[in-house]
N, C-alpha and C positions, 0 to 999 in steps of 0.2 A: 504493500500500500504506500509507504514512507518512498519507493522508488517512483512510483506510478506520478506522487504529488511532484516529486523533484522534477522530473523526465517534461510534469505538464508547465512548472514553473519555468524550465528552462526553455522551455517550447514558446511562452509565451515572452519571455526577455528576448530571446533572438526574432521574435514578432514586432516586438516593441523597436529593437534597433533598427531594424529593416526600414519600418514605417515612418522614423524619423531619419535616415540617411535618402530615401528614392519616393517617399511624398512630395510634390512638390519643389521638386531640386532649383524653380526658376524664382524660388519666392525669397525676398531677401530684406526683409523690415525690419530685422534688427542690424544689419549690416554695412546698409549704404551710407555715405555720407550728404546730407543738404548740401546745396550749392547756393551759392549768390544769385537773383534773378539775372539774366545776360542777356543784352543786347542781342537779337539777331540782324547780322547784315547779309542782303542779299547782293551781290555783286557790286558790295564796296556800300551798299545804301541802306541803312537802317530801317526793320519794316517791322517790327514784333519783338516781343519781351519772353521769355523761353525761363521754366526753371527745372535747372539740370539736377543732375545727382551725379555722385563720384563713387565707383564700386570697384575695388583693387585694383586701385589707380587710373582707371577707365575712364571718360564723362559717359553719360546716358543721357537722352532728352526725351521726355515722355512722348509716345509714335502721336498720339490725337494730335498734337499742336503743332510739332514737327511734318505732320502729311498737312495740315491746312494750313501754313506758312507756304509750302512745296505745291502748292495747287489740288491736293488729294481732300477734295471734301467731302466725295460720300465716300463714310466709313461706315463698314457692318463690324459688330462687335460677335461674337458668338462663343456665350459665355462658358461654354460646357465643353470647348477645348481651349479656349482661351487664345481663338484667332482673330486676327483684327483683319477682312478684307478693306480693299483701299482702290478709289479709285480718281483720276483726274481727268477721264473722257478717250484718251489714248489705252492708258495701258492698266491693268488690275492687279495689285500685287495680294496677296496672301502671304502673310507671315503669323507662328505659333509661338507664342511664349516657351521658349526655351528651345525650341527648335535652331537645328544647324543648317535648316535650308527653309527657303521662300522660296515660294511662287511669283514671278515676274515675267507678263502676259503668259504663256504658253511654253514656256520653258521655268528650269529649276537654278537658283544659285546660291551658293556657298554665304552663311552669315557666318557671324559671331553671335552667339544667343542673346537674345533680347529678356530682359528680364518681368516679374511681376510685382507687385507692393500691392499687397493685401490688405494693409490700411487706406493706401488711395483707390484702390481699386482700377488701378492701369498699368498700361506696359511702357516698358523703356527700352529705347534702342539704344547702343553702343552707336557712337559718332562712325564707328568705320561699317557695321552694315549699314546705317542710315545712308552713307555715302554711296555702297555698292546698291541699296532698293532704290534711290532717288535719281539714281547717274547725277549727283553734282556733290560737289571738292565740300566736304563737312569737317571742318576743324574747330578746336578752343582756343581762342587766344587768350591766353594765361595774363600776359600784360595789362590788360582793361575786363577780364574775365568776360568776352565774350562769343558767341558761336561766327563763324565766318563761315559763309556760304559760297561758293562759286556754280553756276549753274550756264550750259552744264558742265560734267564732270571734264577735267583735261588727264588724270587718270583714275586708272584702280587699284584700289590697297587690294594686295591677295589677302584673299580668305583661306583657314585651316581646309584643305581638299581640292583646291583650285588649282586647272591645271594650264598651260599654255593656249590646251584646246578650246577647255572649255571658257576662258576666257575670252577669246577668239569669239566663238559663238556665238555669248552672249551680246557681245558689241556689233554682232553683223560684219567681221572683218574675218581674216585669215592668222595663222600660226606666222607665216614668213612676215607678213608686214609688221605685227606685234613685237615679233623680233628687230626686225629691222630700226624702226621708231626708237628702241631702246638700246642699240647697239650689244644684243647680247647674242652670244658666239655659238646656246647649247640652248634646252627645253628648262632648264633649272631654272626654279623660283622659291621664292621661301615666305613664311606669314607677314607680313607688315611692309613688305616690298609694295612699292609705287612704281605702277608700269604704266607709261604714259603711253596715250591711248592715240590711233591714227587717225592724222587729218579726217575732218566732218566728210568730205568727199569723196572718203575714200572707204568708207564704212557706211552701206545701204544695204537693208531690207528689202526681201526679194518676198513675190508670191506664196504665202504659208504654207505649210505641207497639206492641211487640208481644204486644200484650195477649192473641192468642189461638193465641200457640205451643204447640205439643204437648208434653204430656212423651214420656219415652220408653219404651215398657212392656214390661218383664222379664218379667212374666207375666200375663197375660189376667185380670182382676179378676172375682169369681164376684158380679155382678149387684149385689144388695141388701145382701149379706152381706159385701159391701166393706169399707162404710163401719165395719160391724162392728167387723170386723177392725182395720181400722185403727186405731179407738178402744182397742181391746183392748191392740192393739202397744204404743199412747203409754203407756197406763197402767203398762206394766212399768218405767216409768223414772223415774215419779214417788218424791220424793227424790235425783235427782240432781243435784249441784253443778253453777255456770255458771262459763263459764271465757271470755272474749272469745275467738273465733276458735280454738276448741276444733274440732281435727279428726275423723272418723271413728274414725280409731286413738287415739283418748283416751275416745272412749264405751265402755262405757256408764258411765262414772267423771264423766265431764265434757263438758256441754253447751255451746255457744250454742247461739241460738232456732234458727238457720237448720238447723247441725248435726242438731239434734234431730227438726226435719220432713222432712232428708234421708233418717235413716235408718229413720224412722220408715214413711215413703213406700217407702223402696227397699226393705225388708222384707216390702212390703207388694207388689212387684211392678212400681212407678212409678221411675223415675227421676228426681229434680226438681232442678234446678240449686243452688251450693252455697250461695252469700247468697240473704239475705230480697228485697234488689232485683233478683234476676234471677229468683227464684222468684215475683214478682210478675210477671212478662211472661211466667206461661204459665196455659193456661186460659182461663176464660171472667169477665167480670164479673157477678156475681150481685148484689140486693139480700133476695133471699126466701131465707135463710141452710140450709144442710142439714148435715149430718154428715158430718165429712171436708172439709168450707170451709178454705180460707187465709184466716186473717185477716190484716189488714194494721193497722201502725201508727207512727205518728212517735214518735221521742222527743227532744222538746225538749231535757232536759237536757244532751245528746248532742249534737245536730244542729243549727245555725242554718238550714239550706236544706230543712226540712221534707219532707226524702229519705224513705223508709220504712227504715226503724229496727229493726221489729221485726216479728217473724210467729210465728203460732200456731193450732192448730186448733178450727175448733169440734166441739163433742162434741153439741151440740143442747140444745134445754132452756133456751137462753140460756149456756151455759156454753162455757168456753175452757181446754185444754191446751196448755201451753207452759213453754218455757225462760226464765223470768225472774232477770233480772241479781241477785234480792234473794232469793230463794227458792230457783232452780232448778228444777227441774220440778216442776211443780205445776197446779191448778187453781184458775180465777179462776171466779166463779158470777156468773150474772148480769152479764156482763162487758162490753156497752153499753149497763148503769145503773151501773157501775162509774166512780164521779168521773175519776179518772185514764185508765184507756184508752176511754172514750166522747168524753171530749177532743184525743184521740189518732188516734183510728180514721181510716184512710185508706178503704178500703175490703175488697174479699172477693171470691176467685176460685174457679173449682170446677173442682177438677182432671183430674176422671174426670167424666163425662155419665153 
C-alpha cells in the first residue's frame, strides 16, 4: 500500500513539473522588463507612440499596434490558439504565439517566437521577426529610446532555419543574385546576419502556382451582361476613401484595392478571396485584356520582394477601376501607358470564362 501511495505521489510531482516547464512556454509576466513609451519613426518621420518590452535582452513591441502603425488593420484574434491573423489589403500574415514560423500570403517563414502576457492579454513580436513579417528595417534606437522604421525592408536578419533558398523565395528573387548583392563566395549564413536584399527590379512576383483556382459563384452570371454589370457595381463607389486593410463592414465608406474587388465581385454573384495575393491565384492568365480583368500590380514603395501589391479592374478601352492609396476609388485611363502602373504591372487574370 505505502508503495502504491509513493509510486502515485511521485507520478503526480513528475505531472506537476511537466505542466509547469511545457504549459504555456510563450507566457512570460513575471519576466519581461517595461520599457519607456518610444517614439515610432517611419522613414525618418515620426507617426505613433509604441510601448515596448525588453525580454533577455531583446525589444518586443506589442503585434496590435505595430501591424496598424504598418498598415495591417484588420486583425483576427483567435483566442484558442493564440493566433493573430493580419491583414493590409495585399498580403495576410498569420503568426502563433510562440511559434517558429508564420504565414506570409501563401508561403511559410522562419521567426523568432513572439511572445504572450497574460496580464495584458496580447502578443509581442521580437523587433527582428517584426522586421522579416512586415518586409521593412525595425530597429531600437537606444540613444533617444526609440523604434526606427524603414519601409521597405533594404535587408533581412536571418532567422534560426533560414536558408539561402528559402530566403530567395520569399523575396521573389534567386540564390545567385542574393549572393551576388552580398558578395558572398559559398550558401553559409548564420542567425543575426543582414543580407541585403536585391534591387526593387530585380525581385518580381510571377503568376501563383495556383493560378487557375475557381472562384466561388453565389449566383450564375447572365453571359455578356456580366461584365456589364460588374463595371456598373465599381462605378457606384467611385469617391470612396482608402483605408489599409479596410474590411467589408467599413464599405462602402472605406476601401483597400482588394476590399473593393471583393465586394465588388461578391455583389456581382463571385466570391473572390480577401487580399490582392490570393485573389491573384484564381482564374485564368490572360494577355488579350477584357472587361471584368484583375489587374495585377507591384508597389515598390511598399514592397522590396516585388509581391503583388495591388489589384484593380479593367473596365476596357485601356482603362482601370480601383482603390488607390492617393485617390481612393477612382479611375486611371489608359492605365498600361500610365508611367507609374505600366512599371508596375504584374500581370491579369479572368475570373468568369
Amino acid at each position: 500500500m505505502k508503495l502504491k501511495v509513493k509510486s502515485l505521489y511521485l507520478l503526480l510531482s513528475i505531472s506537476l513539473v511537466f505542466s509547469t516547464l511545457f504549459s504555456n512556454p510563450f507566457t512570460v509576466d513575471a519576466e519581461f522588463k517595461q520599457v519607456p513609451t518610444a517614439g515610432v519613426y517611419v522613414n525618418g518621420k515620426i507617426v505613433d507612440g509604441i510601448n515596448p518590452i525588453q525580454y533577455n535582452g531583446e525589444y518586443y513591441v506589442p503585434i496590435i499596434y505595430i501591424s496598424k502603425i504598418l498598415g495591417y488593420n484588420h486583425i483576427i484574434f483567435e483566442e484558442d490558439t493564440k493566433t493573430y491573423q493580419l491583414t493590409d489589403g495585399s498580403t495576410m500574415i498569420r503568426v502563433t504565439m510562440g511559434g517558429t514560423k508564420a504565414k506570409r500570403g501563401d508561403g511559410y517563414i522562419n521567426i523568432k517566437p513572439p511572445l504572450w502576457t497574460e496580464v495584458e492579454k496580447t502578443g509581442y513580436l521580437p523587433l527582428s521577426s517584426a522586421s522579416v513579417l512586415f518586409n521593412a528595417d525595425i530597429t531600437f534606437q537606444k540613444s533617444d529610446g526609440s523604434i526606427r522604421i524603414t519601409t521597405p525592408a533594404n535587408y533581412h536578419l536571418v532567422q534560426k532555419g533560414d536558408t539561402l533558398w528559402r530566403i530567395a523565395k520569399a523575396y521573389h528573387t534567386n540564390v545567385e543574385l542574393l549572393r551576388a548583392v552580398n558578395d558572398m563566395t559559398s550558401n553559409t549564413i548564420y542567425i543575426g546576419q543582414k543580407l541585403r536584399l536585391p534591387p526593387k527590379d530585380q525581385a518580381q512576383e510571377r503568376e501563383p502556382e495556383k493560378e487557375h483556382q475557381e472562384p466561388k459563384i453565389t449566383k450564375p452570371p447572365s453571359g455578356a451582361n456580366w461584365a456589364d454589370n460588374l463595371i456598373t457595381e465599381a462605378k457606384k463607389y467611385i469617391g470612396a476613401k482608402y483605408k489599409f486593410g479596410a474590411t467589408l463592414s467599413e464599405a462602402p465608406e472605406l476601401f483597400d484595392c482588394s476590399s473593393y474587388t471583393q465586394l465588388v465581385f461578391l455583389n456581382n454573384g463571385v466570391e473572390i478571396p480577401r487580399v490582392s495575393r490570393d485573389q491573384a491565384s484564381i482564374g485564368s492568365t490572360v494577355s488579350n485584356l477584357q472587361k471584368g480583368d484583375l489587374m495585377f500590380f507591384t508597389t515598390p514603395e511598399m514592397y522590396s520582394d516585388g509581391r503583388v501589391g495591388h489589384v484593380g479592374i479593367y473596365m476596357g478601352n485601356g482603362n482601370m477601376i480601383h482603390a488607390s492609396t492617393s485617390k481612393g476609388v477612382t479611375i486611371t485611363e489608359n492605365v498600361l501607358q500610365n508611367p507609374y502602373w505600366s512599371k508596375n504591372y504584374l500581370f491579369s487574370k479572368r475570373v468568369i470564362q
